[in-house]
N, CA and C atoms as a LAMMPS dump frame, in Angstrom:
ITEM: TIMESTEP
0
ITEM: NUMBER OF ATOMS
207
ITEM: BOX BOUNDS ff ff ff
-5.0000000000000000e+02 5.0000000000000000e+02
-5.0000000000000000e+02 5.0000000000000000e+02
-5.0000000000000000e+02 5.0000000000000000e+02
ITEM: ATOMS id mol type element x y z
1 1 1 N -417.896 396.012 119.406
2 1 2 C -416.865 395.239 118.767
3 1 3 C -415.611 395.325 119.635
4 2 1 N -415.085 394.266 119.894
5 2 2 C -413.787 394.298 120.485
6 2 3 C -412.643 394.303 120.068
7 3 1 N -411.523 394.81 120.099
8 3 2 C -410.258 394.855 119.222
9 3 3 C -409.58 393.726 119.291
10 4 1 N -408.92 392.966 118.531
11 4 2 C -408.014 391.754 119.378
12 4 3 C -406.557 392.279 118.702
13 5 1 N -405.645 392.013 120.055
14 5 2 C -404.585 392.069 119.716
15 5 3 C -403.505 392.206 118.274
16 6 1 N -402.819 393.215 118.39
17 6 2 C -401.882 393.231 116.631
18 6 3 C -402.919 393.134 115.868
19 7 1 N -404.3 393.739 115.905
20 7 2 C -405.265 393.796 114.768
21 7 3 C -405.736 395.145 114.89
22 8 1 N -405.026 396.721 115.847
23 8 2 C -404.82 397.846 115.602
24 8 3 C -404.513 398.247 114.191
25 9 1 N -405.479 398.977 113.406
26 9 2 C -404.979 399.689 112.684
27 9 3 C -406.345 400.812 112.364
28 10 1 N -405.736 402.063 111.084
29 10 2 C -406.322 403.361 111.056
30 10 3 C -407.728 402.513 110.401
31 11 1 N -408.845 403.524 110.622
32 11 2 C -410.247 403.5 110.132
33 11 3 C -410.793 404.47 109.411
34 12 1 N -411.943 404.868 108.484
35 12 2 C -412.718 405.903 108.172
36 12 3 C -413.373 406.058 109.554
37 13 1 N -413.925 407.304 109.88
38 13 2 C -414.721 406.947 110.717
39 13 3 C -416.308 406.567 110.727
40 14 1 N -416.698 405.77 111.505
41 14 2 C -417.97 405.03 111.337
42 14 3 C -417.799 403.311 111.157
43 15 1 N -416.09 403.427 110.5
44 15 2 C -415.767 401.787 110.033
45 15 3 C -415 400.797 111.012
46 16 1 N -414.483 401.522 112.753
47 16 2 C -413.79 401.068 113.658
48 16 3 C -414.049 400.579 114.447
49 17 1 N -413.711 400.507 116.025
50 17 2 C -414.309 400.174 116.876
51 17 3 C -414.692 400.599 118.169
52 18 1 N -414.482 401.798 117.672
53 18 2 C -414.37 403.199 118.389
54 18 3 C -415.992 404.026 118.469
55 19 1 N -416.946 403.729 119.117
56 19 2 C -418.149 404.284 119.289
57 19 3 C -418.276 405.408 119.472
58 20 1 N -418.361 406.233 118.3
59 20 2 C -418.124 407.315 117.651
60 20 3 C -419.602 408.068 118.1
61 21 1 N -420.558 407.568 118.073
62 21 2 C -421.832 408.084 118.08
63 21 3 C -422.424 408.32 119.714
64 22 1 N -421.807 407.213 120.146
65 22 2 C -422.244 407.594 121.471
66 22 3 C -420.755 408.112 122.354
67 23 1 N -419.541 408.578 121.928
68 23 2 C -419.196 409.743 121.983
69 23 3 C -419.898 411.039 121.669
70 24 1 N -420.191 411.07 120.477
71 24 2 C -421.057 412.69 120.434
72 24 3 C -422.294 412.758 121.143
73 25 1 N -422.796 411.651 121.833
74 25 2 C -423.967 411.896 122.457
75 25 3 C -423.365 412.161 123.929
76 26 1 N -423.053 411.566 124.318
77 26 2 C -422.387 412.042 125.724
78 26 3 C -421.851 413.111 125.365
79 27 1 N -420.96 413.783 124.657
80 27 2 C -420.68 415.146 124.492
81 27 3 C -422.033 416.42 124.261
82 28 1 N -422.929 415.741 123.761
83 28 2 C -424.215 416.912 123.75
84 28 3 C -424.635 416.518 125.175
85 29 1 N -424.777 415.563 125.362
86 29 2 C -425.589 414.859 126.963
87 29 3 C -424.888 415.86 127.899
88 30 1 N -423.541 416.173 128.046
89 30 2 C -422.924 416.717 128.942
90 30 3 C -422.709 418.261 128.672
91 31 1 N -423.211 419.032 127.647
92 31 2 C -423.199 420.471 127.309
93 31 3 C -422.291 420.922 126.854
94 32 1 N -421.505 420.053 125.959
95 32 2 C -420.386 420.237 124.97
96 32 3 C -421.12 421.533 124.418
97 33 1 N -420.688 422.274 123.801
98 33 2 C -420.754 423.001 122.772
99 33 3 C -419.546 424.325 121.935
100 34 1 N -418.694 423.338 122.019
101 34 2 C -417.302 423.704 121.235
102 34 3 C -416.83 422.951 119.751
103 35 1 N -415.743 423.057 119.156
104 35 2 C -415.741 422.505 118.347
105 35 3 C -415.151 421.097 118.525
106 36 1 N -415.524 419.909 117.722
107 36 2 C -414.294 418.707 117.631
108 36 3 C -413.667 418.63 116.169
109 37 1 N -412.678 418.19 115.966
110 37 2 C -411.971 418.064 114.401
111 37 3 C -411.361 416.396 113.933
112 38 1 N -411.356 417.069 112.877
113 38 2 C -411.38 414.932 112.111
114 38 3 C -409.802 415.26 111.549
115 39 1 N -408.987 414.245 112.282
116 39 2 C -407.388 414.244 111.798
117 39 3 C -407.719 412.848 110.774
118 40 1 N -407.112 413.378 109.434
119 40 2 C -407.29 412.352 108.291
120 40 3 C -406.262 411.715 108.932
121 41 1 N -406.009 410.615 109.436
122 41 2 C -404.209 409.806 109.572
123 41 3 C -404.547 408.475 108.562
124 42 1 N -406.159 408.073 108.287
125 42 2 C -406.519 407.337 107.333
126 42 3 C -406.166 407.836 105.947
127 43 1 N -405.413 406.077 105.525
128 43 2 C -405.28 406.287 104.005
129 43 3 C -405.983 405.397 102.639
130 44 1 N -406.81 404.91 103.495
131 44 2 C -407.604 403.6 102.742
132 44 3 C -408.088 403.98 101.914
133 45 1 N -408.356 405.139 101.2
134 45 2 C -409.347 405.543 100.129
135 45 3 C -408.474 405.971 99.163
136 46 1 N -407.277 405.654 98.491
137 46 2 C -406.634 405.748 97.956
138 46 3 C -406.011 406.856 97.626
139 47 1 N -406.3 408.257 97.617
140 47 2 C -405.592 409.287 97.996
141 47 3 C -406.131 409.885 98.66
142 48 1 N -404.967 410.952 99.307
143 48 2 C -405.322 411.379 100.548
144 48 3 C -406.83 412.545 100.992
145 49 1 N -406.7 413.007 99.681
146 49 2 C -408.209 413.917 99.475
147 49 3 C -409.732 412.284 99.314
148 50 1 N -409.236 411.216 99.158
149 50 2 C -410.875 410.602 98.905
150 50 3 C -410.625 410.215 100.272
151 51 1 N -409.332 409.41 100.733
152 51 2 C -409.447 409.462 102.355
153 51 3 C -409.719 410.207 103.268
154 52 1 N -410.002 411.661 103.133
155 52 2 C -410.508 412.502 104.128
156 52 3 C -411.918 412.739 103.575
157 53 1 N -412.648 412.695 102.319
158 53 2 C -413.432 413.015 102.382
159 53 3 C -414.817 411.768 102.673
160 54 1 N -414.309 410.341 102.355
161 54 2 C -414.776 409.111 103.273
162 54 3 C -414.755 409.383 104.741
163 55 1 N -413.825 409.854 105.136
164 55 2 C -413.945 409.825 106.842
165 55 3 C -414.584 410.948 107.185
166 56 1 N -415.053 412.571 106.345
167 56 2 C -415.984 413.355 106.453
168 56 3 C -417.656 412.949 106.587
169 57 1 N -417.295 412.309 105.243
170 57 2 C -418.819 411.635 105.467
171 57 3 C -419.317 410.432 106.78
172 58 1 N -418.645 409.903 107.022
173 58 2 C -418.989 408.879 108.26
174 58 3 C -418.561 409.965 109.123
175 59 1 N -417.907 410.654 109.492
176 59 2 C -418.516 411.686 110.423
177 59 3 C -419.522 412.273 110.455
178 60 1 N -419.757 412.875 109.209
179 60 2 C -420.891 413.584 109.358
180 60 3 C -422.225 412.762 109.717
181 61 1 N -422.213 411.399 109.26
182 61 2 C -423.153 410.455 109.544
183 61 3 C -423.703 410.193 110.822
184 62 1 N -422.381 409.804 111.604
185 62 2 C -422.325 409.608 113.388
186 62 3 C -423.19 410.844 113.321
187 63 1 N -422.833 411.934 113.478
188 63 2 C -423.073 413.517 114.039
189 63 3 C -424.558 413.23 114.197
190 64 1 N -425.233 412.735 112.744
191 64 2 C -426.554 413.013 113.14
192 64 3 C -427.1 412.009 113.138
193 65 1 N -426.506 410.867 113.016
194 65 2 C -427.312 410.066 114.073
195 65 3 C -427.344 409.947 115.941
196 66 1 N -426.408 410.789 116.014
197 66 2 C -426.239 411.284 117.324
198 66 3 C -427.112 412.475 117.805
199 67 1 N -427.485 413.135 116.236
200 67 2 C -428.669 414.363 116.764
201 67 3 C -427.961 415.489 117.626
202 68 1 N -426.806 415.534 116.651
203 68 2 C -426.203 417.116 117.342
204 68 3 C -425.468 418.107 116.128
205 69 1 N -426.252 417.105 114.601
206 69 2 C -425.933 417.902 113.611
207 69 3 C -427.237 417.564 112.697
């Protein structure tokens, strides 16, 4: 997906355009094995606890469909 112009804005993750999955695969591909962390700056889920825990879950989703969780 391509971004177009002044159409920047925050995502859950899994919902952007930011290839989230094949980030974590190149990070196992390359012998990552440290931690990464999820900054909630998303507020789409109407408060700030369902907005982090939407963008937990599509993380956690990527992770293993990436096969490094």
């Amino acid at each position: 997906m391509e971004a177009k112009p002044g159409a920047d804005e925050w995502a859950p993750m899994g919902a952007g355009i930011i290839d989230w999955e094949g980030q974590f695969r190149a990070l196992k591909r390359d012998g990552y094995r440290f931690a990464v962390s999820l900054e909630t700056h998303w507020r789409g889920g109407g408060t700030p606890e369902k907005s982090s825990r939407e963008s937990w879950a599509g993380m956690k989703k990527l992770l293993q469909k990436a096969q490094v969780l």
